[in-house]
C-alpha positions in Angstrom: -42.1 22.5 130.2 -43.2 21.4 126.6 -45.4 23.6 124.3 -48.6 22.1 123.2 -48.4 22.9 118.9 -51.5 24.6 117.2 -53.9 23.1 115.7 -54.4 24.1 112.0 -57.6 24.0 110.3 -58.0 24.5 106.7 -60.1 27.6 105.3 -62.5 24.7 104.3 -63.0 23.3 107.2 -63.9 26.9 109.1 -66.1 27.1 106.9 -68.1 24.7 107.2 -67.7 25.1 111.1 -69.5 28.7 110.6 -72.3 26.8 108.5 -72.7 24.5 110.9 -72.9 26.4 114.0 -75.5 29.2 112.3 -78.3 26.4 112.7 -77.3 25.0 115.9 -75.3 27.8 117.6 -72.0 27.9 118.0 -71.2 26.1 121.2 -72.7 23.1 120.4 -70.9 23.2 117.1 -67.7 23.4 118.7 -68.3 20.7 121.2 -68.9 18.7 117.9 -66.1 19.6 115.8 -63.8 19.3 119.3 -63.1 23.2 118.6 -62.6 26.5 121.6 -66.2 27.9 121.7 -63.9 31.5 121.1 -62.4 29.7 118.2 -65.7 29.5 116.1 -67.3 32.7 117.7 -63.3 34.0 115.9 -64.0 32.5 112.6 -68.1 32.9 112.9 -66.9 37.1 113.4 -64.8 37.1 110.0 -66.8 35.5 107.8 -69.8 37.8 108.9 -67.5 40.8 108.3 -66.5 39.2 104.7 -62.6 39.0 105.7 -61.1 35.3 104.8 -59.8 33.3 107.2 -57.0 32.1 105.3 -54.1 29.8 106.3 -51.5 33.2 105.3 -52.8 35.4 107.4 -52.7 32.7 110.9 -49.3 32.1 109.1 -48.9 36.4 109.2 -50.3 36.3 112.8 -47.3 33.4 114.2 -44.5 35.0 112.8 -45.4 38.1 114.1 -45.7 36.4 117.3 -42.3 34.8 116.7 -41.2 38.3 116.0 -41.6 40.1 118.8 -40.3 36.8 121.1 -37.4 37.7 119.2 -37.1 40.9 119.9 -37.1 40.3 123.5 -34.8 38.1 123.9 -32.3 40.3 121.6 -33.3 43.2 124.3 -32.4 40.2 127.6 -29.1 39.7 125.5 -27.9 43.8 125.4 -29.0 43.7 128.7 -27.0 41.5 130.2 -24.0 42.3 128.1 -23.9 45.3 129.7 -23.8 43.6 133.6 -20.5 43.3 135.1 -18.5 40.1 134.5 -16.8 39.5 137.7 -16.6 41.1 141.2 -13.3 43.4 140.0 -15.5 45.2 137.0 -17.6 46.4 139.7 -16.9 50.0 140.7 -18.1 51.7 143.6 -19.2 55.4 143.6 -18.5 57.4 146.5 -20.4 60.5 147.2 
């Protein structure tokens, strides 16, 4: 199964996205621009609150992401070193 890639949108072009949906609202603005509805209400919710939308912090936000996918699979990896290899590593406990 193939991963669809992200979309990346310029700080430029969210902005103008939030300028256009003010007059018309914001899911017809994203109908428009072939954006999520959530998307814009995202970027709509920053730029009211004065924090930028900038292509570093999405950037921030993936490798986190990319981070902690890591992480698991380094966890699957100890994991399953720690199984038993054949049949004859296998040790029964009697009580």
């Amino acid at each position: 199964m193939s991963r669809i890639p992200r979309r990346q949108y310029t700080d430029d072009f969210k902005g103008q996205a939030v300028t256009l949906a003010e007059p018309i609202g914001p899911a017809k603005a994203a109908r428009q621009l072939d954006v999520s509805a959530r998307t814009l209400a995202n970027w709509s919710a920053a730029s009211r609150a004065g924090k930028p939308v900038s292509e570093l912090e999405a950037e921030l936000a993936r490798l986190r992401a990319e981070n902690a996918s890591f992480k698991m699979e380094r966890e699957v990896k100890k994991r399953r070193r720690s199984l038993p290899r054949s049949p004859s590593q296998v040790r029964i406990r009697r009580a």
